[in-house]
N, CA, C and O atoms as CSV, one atom per row, in Angstrom:
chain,resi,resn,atom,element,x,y,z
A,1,UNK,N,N,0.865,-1.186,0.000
A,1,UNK,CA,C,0.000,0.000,0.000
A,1,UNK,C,C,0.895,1.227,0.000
A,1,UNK,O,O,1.946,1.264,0.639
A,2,UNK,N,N,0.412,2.287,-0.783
A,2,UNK,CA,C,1.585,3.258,-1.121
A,2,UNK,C,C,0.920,4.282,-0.277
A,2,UNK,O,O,-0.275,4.166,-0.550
A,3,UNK,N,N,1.076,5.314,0.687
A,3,UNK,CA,C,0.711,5.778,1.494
A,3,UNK,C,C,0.297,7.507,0.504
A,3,UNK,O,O,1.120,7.748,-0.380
A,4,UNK,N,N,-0.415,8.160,0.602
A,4,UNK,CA,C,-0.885,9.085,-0.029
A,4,UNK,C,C,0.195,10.577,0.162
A,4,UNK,O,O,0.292,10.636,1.387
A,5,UNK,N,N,0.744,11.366,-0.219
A,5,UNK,CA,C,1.791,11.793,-0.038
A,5,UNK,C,C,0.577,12.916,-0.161
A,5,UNK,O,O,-0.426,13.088,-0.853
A,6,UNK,N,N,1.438,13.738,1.191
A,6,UNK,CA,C,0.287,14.880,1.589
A,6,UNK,C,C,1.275,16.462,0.887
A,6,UNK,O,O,2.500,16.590,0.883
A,7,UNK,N,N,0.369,17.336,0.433
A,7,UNK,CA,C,0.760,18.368,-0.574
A,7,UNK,C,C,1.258,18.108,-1.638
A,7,UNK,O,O,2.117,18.914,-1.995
A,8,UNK,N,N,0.960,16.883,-2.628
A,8,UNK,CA,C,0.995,16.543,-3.598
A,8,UNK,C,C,0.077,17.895,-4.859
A,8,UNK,O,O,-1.110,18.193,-4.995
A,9,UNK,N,N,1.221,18.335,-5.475
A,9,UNK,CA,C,0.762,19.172,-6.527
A,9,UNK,C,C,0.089,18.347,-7.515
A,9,UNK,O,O,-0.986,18.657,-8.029
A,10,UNK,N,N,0.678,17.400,-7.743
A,10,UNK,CA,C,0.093,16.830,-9.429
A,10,UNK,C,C,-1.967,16.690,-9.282
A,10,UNK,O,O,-2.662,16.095,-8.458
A,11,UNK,N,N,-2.352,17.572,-10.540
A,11,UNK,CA,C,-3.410,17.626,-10.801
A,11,UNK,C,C,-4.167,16.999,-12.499
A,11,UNK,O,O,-3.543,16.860,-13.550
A,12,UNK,N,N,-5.051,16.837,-12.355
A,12,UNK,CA,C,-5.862,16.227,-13.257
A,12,UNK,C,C,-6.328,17.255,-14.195
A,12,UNK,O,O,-6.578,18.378,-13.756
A,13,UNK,N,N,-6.524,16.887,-15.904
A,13,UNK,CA,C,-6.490,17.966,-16.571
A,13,UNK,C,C,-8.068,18.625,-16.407
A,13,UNK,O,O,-8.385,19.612,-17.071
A,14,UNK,N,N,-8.953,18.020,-15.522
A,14,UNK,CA,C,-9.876,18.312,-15.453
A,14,UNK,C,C,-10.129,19.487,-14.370
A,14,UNK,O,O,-11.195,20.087,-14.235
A,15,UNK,N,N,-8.909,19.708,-13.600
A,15,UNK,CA,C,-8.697,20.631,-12.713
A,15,UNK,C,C,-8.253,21.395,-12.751
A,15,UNK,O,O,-7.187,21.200,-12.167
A,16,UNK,N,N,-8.340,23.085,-13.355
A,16,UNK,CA,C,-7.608,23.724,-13.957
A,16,UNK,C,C,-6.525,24.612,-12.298
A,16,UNK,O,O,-6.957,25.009,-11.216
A,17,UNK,N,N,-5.228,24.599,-12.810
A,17,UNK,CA,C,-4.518,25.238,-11.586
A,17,UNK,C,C,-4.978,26.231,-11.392
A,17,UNK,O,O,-5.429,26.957,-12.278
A,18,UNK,N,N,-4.968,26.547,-9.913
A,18,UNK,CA,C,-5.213,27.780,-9.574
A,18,UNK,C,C,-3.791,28.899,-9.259
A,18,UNK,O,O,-3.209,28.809,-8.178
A,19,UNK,N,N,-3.367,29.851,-10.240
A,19,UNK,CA,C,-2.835,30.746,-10.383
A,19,UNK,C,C,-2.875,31.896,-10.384
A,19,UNK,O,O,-1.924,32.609,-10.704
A,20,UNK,N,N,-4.060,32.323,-10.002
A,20,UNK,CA,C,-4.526,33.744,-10.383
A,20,UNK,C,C,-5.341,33.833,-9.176
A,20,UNK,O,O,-6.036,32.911,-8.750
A,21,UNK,N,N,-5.201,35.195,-8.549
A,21,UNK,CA,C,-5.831,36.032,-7.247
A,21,UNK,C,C,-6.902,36.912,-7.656
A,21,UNK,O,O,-6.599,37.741,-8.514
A,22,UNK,N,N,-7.845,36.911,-7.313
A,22,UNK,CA,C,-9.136,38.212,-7.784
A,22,UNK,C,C,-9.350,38.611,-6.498
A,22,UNK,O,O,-9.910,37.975,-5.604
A,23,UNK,N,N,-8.614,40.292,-6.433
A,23,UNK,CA,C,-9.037,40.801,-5.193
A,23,UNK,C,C,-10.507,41.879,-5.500
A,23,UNK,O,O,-10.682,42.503,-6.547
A,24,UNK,N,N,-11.220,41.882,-4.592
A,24,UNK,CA,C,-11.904,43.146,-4.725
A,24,UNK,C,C,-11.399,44.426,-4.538
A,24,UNK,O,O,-10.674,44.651,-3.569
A,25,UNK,N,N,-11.765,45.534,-5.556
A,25,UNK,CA,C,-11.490,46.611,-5.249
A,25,UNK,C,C,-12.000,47.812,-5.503
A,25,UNK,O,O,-12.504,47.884,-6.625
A,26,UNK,N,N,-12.060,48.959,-4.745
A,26,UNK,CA,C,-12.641,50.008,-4.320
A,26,UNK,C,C,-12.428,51.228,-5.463
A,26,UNK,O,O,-11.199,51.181,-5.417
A,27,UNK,N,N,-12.661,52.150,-6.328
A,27,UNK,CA,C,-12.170,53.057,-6.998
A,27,UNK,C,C,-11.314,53.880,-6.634
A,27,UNK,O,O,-10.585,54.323,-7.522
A,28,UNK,N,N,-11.197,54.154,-5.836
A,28,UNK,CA,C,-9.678,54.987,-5.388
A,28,UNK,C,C,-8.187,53.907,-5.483
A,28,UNK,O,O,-7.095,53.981,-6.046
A,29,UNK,N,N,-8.924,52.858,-4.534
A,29,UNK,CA,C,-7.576,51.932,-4.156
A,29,UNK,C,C,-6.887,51.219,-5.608
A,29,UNK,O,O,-5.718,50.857,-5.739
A,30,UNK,N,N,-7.923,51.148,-6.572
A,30,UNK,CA,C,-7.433,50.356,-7.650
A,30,UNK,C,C,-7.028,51.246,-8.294
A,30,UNK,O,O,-5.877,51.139,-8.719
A,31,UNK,N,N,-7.879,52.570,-8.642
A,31,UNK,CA,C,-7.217,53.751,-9.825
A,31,UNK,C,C,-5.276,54.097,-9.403
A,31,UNK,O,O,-4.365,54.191,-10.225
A,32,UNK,N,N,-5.177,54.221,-7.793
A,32,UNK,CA,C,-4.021,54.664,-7.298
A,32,UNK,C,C,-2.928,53.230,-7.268
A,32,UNK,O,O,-1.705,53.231,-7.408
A,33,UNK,N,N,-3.661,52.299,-7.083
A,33,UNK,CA,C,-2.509,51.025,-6.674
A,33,UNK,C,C,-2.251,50.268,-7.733
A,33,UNK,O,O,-1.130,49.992,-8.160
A,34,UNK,N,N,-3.593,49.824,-8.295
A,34,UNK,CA,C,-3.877,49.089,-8.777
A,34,UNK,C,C,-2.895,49.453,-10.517
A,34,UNK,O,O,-1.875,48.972,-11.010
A,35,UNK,N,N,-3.892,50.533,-10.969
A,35,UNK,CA,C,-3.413,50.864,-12.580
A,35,UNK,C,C,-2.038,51.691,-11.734
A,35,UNK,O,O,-1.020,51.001,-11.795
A,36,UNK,N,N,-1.913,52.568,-11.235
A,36,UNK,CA,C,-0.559,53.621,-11.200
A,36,UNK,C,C,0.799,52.863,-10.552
A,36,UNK,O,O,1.933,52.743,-11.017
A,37,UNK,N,N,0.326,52.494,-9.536
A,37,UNK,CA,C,1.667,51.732,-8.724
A,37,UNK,C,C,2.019,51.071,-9.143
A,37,UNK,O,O,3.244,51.033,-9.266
A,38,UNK,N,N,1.140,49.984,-9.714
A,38,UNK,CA,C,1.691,48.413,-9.849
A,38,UNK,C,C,1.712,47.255,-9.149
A,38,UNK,O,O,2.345,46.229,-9.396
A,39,UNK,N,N,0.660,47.596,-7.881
A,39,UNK,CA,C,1.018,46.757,-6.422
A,39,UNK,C,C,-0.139,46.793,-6.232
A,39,UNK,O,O,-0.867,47.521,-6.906
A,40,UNK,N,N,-0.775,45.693,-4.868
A,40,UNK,CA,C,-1.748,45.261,-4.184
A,40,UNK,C,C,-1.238,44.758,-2.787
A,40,UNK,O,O,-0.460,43.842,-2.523
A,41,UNK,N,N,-2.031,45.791,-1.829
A,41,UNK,CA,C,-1.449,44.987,-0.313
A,41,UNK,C,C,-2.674,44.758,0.741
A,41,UNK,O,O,-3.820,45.203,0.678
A,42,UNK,N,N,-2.194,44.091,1.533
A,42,UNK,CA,C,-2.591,44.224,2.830
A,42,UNK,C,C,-4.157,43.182,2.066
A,42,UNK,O,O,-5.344,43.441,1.868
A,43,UNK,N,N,-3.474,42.266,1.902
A,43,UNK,CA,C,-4.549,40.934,1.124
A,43,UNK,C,C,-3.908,39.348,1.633
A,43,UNK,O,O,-2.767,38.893,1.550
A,44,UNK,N,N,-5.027,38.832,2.117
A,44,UNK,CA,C,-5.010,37.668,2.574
A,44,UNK,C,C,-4.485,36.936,1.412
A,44,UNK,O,O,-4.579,37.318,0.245
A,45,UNK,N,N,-3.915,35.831,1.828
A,45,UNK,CA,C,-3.367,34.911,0.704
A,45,UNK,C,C,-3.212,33.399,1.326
A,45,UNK,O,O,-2.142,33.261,1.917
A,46,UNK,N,N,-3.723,32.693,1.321
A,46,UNK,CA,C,-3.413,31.412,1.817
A,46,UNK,C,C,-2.162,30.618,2.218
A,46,UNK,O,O,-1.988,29.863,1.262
A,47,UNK,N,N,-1.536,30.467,2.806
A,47,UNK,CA,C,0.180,30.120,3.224
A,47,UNK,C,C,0.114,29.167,1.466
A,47,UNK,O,O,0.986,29.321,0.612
A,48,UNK,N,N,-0.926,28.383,1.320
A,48,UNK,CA,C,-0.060,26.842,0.766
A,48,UNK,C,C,-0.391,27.897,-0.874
A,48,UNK,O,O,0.430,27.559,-1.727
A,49,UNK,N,N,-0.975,28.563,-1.184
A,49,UNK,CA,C,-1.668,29.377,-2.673
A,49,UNK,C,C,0.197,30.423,-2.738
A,49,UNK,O,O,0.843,30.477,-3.784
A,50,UNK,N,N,0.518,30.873,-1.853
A,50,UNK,CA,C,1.770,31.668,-2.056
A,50,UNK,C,C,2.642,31.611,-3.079
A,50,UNK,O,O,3.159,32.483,-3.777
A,51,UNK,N,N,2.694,30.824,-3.059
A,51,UNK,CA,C,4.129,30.371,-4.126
A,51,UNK,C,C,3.518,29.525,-5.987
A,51,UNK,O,O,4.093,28.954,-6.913
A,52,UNK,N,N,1.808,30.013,-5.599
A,52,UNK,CA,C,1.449,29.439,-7.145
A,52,UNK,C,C,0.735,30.169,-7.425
A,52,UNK,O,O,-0.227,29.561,-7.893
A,53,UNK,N,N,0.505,31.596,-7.448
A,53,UNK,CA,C,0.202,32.793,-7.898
A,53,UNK,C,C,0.822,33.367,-8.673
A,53,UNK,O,O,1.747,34.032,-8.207
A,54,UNK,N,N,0.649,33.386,-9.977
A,54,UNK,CA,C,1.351,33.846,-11.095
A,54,UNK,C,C,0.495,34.882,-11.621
A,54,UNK,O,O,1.038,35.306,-12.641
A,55,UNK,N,N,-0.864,35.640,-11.344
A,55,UNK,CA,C,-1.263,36.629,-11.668
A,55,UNK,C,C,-2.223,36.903,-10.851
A,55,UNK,O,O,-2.798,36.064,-10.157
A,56,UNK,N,N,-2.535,38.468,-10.889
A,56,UNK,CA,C,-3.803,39.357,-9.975
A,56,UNK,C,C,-4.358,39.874,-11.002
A,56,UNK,O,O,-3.848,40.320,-12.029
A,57,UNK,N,N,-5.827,39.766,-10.560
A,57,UNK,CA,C,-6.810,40.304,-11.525
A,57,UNK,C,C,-8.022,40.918,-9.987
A,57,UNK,O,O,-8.205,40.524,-8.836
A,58,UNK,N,N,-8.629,42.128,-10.916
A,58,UNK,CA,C,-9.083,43.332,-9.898
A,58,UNK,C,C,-10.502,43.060,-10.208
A,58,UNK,O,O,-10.839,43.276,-11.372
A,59,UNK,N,N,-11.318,42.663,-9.453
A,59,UNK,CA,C,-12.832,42.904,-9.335
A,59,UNK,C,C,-12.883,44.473,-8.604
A,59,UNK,O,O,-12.447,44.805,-7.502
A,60,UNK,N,N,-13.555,45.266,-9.603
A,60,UNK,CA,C,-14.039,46.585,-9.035
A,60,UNK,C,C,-15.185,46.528,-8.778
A,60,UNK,O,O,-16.006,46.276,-9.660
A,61,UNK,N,N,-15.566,46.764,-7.410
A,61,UNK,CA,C,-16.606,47.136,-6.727
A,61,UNK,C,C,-17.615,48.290,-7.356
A,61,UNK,O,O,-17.145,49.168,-8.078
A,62,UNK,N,N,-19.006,48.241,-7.048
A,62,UNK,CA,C,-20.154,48.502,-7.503
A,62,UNK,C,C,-19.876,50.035,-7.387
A,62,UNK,O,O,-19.480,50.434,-6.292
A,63,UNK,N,N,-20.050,50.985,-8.454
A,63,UNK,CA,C,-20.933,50.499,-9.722
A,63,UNK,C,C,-20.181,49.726,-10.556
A,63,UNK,O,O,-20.835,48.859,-11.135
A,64,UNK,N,N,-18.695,49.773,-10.872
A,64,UNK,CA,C,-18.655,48.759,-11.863
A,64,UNK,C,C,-19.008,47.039,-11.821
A,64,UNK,O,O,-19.319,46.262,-12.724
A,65,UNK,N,N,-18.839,46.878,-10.599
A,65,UNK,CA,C,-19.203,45.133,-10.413
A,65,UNK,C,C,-18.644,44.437,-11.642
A,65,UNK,O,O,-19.389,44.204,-12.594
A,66,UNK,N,N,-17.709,44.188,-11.654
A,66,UNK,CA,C,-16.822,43.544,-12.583
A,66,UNK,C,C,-15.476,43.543,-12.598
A,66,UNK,O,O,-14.837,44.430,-12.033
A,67,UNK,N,N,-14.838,42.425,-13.327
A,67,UNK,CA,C,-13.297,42.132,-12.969
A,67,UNK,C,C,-12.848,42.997,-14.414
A,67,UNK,O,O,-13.373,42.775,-15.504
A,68,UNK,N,N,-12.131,43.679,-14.257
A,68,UNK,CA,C,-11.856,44.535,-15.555
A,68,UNK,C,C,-10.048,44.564,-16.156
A,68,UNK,O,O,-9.587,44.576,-17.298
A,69,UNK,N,N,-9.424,44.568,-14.880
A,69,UNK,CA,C,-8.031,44.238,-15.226
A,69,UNK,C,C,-7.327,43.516,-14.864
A,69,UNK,O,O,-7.905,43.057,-13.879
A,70,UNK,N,N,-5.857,42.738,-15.000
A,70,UNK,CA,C,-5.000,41.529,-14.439
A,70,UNK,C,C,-3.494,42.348,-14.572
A,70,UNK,O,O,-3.221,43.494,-14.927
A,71,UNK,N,N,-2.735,41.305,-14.155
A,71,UNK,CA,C,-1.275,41.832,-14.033
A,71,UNK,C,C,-0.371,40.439,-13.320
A,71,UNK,O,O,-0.522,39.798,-12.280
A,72,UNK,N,N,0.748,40.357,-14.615
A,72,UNK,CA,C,1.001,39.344,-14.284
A,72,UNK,C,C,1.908,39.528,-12.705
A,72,UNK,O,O,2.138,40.696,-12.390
A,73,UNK,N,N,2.349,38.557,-11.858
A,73,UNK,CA,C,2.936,38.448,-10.419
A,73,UNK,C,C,4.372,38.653,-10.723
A,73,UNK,O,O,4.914,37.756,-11.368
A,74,UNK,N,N,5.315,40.016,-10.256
A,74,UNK,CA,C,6.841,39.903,-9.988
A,74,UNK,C,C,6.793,39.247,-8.534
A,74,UNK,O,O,7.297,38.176,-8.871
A,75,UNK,N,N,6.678,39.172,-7.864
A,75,UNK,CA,C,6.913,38.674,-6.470
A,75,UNK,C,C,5.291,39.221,-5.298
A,75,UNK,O,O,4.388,40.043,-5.459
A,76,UNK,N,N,5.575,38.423,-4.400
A,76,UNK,CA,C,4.457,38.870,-3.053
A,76,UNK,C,C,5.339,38.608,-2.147
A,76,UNK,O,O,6.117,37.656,-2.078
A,77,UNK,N,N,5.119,39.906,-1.125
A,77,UNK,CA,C,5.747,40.207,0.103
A,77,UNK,C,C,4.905,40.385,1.530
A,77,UNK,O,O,3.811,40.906,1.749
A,78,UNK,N,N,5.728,39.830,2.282
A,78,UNK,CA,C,4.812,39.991,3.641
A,78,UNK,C,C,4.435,41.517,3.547
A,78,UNK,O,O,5.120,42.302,2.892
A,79,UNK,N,N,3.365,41.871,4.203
A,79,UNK,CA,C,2.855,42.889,4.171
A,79,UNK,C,C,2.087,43.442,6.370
A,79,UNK,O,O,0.983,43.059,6.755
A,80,UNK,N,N,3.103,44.349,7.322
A,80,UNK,CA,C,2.733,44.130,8.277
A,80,UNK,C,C,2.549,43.055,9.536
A,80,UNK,O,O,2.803,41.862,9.370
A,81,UNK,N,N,2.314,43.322,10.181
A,81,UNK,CA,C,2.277,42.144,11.048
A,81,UNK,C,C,0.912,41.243,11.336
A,81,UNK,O,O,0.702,40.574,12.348
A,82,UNK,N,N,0.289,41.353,10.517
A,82,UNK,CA,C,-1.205,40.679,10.620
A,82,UNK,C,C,-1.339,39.264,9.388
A,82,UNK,O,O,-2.330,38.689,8.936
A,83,UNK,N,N,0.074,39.085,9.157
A,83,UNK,CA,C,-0.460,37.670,7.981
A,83,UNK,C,C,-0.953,38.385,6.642
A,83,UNK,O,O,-1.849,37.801,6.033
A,84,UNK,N,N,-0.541,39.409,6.192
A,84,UNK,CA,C,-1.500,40.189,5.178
A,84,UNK,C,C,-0.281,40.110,4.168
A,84,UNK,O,O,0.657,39.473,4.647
A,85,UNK,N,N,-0.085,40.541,3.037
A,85,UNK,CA,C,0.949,40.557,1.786
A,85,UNK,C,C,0.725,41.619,0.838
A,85,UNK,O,O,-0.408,41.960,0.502
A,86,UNK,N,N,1.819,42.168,0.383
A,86,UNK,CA,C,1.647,43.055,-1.075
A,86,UNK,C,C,1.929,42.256,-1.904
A,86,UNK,O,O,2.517,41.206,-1.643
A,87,UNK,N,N,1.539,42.627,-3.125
A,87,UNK,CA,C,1.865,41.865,-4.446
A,87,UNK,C,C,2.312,42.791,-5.131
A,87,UNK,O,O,1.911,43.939,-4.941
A,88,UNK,N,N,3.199,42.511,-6.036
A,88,UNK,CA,C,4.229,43.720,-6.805
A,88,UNK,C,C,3.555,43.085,-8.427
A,88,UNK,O,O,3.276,41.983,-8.897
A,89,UNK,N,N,3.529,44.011,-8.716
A,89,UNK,CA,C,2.786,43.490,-10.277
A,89,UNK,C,C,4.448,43.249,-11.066
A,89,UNK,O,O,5.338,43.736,-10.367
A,90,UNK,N,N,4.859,42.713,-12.128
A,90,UNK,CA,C,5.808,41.900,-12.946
A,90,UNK,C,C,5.649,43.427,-14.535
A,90,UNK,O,O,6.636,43.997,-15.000
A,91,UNK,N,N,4.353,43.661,-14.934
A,91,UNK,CA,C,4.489,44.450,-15.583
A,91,UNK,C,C,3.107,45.597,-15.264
A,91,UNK,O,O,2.569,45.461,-14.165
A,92,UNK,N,N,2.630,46.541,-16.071
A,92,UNK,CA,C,1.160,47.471,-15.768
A,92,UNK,C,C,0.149,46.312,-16.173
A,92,UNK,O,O,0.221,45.335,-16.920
A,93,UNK,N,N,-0.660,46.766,-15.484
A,93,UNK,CA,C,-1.794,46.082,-15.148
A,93,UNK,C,C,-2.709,46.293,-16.521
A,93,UNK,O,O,-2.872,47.490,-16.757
A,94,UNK,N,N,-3.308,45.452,-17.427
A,94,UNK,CA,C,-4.111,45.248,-18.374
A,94,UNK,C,C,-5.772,44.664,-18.633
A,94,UNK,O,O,-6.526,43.794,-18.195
A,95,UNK,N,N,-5.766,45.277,-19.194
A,95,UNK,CA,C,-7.897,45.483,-19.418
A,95,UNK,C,C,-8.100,44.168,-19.834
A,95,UNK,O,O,-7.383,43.597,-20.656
A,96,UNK,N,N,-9.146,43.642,-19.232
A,96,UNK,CA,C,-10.085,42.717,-19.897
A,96,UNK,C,C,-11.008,42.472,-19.446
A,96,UNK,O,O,-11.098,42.485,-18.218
A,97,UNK,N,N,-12.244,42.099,-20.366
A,97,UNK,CA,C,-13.579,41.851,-19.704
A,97,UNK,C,C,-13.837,43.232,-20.521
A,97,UNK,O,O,-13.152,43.814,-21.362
A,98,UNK,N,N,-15.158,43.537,-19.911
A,98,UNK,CA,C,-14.933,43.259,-18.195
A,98,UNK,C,C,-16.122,42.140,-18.462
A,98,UNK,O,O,-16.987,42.000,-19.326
A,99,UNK,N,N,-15.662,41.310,-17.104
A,99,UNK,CA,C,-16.264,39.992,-16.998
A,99,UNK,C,C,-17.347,40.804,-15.677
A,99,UNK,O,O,-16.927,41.455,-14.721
A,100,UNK,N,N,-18.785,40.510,-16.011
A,100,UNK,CA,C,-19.497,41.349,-14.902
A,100,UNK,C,C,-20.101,39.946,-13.768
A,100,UNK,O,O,-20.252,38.737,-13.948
A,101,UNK,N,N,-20.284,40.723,-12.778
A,101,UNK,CA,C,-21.022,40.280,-11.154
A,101,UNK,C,C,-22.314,38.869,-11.693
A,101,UNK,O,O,-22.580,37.769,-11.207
A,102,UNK,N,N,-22.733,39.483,-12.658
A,102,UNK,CA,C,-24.284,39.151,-13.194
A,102,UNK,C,C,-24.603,37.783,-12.117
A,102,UNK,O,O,-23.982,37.929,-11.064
A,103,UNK,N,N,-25.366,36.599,-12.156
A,103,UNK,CA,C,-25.749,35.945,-11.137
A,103,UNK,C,C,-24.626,35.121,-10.396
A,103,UNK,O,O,-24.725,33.903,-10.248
A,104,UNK,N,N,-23.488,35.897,-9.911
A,104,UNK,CA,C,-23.061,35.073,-9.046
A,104,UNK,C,C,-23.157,35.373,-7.548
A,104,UNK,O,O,-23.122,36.575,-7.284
A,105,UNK,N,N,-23.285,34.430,-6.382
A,105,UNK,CA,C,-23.584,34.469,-5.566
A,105,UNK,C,C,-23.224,35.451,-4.670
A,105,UNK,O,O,-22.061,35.665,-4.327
A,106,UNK,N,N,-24.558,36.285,-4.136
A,106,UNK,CA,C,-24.109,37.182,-2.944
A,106,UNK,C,C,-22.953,37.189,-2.314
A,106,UNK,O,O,-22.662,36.099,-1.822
A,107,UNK,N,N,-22.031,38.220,-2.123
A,107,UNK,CA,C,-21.416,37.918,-1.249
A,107,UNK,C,C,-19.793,37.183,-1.958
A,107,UNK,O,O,-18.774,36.874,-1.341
A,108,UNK,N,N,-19.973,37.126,-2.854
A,108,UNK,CA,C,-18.952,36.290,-3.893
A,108,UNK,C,C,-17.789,36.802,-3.784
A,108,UNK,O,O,-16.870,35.986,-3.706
A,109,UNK,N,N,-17.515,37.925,-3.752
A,109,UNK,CA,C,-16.086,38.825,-4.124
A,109,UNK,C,C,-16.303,40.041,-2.537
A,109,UNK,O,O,-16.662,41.217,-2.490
A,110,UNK,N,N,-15.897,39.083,-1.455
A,110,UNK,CA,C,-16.163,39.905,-0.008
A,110,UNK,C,C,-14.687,39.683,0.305
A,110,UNK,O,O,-14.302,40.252,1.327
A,111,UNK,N,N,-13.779,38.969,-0.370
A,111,UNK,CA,C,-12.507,38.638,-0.338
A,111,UNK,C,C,-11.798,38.078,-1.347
A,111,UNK,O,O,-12.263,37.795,-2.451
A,112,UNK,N,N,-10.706,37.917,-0.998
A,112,UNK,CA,C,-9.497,37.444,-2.485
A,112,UNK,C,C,-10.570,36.056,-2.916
A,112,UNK,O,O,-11.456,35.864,-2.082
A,113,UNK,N,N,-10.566,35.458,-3.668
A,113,UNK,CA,C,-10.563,34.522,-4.643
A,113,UNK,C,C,-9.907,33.870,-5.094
A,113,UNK,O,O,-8.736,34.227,-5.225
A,114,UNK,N,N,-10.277,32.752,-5.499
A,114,UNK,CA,C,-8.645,31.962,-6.533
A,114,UNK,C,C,-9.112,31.266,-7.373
A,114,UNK,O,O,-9.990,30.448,-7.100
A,115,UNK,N,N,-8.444,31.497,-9.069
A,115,UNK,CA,C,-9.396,31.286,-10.497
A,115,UNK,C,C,-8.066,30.745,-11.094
A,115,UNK,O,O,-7.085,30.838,-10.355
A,116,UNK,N,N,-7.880,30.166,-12.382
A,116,UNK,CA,C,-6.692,30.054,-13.458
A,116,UNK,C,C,-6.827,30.835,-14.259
A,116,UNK,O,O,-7.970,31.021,-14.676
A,117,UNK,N,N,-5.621,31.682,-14.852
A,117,UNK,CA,C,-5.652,32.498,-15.547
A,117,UNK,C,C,-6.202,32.053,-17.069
A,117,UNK,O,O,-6.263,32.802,-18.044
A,118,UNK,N,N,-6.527,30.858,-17.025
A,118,UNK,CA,C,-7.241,29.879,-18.250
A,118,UNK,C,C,-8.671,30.073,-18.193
A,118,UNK,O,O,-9.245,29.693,-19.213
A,119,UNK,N,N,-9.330,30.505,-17.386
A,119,UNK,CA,C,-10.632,30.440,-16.814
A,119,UNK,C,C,-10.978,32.052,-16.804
A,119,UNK,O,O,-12.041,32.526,-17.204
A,120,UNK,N,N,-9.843,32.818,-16.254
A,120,UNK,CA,C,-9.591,34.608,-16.576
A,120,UNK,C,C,-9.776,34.556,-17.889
A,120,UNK,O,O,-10.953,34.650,-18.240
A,121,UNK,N,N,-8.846,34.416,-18.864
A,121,UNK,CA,C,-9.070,35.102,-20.148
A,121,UNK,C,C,-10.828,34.072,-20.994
A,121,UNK,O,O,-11.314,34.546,-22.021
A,122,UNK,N,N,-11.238,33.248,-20.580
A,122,UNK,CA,C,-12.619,33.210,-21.625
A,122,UNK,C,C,-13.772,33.329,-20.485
A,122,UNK,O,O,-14.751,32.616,-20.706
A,123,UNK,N,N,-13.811,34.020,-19.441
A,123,UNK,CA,C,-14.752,34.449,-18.589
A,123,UNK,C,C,-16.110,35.003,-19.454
A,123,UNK,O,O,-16.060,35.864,-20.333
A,124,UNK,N,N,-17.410,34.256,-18.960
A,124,UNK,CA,C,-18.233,35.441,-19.767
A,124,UNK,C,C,-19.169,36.187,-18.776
A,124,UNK,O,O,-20.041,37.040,-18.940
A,125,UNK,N,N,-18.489,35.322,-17.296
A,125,UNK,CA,C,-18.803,36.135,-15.687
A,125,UNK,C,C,-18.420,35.778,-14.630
A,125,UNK,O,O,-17.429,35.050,-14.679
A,126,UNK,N,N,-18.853,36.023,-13.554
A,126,UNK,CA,C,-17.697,36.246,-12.405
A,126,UNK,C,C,-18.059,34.606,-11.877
A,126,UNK,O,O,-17.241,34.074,-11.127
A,127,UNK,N,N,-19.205,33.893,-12.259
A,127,UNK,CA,C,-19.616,32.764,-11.834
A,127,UNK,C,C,-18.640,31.595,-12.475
A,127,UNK,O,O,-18.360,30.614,-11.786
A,128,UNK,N,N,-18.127,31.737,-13.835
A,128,UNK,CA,C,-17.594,31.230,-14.357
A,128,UNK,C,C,-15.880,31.061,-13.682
A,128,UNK,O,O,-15.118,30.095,-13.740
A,129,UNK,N,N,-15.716,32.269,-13.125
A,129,UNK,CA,C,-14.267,32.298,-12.308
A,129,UNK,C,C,-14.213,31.339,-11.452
A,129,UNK,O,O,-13.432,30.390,-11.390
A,130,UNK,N,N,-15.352,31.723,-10.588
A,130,UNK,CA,C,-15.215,30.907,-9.355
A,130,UNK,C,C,-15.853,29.213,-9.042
A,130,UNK,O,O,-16.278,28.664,-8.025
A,131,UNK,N,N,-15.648,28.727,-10.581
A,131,UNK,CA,C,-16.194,27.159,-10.609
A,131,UNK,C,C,-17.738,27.225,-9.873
A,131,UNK,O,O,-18.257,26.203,-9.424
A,132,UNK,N,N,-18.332,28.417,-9.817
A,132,UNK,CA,C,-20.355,27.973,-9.451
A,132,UNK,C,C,-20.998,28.333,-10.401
A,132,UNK,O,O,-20.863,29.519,-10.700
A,133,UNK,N,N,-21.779,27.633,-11.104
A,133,UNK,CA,C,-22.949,27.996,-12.026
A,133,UNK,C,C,-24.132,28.487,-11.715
A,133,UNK,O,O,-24.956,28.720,-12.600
């Protein structure tokens, strides 16, 4: 009996990786951080998701309700003393979508998220990101 080896990456092609972060965000915080800086902080991130985040993509909060831009990952850094992280964007942050809110569940984008950037680019909504129909 071969014993199940625990944090085993290898996945099934039916499982698309999860690489990509969808934070929510506010119109100030995204116009200033988001498109100008290049960065995202003070965002939860899962210890074991850390190191397989290869892109951030921005759900803007209502009125737009929709994920509108991405940016691929130069690095994520601790961020403070609360377990929180910045993310340094790799290059400027780029338009797409916008993929809108339309019926996905209340409450859906109240925190980070985690989608494949395979699942990002043919989005035709935010339900589709987050594997619920």
């Amino acid at each position: 009996i071969t014993p199940k080896v625990t944090g085993d990456t290898s996945h099934s092609p039916s499982e698309p990786v999860l690489d990509t972060v969808i934070v929510p965000a506010q119109k100030e915080g995204f116009e200033e951080h988001f498109l100008k800086e290049g960065d995202w902080y003070a965002i939860r991130i899962s210890g074991g998701m850390l190191d397989k985040i290869k892109y951030i993509a921005a759900y803007q909060t209502a009125p737009v309700s929709a994920v509108t831009h991405y940016a691929p990952v130069e690095r994520i850094e601790a961020y403070g003393e609360s377990g929180k992280y910045r993310v340094v964007f790799a290059e400027s942050a780029k338009e797409i979508g916008p993929i809108p809110f339309a019926d996905a569940p209340t409450g859906a984008m109240q925190g980070p998220r985690y989608t494949s950037f395979d699942k990002l680019r043919t989005a035709q909504k935010l339900a589709d990101l987050l594997g619920k129909k």
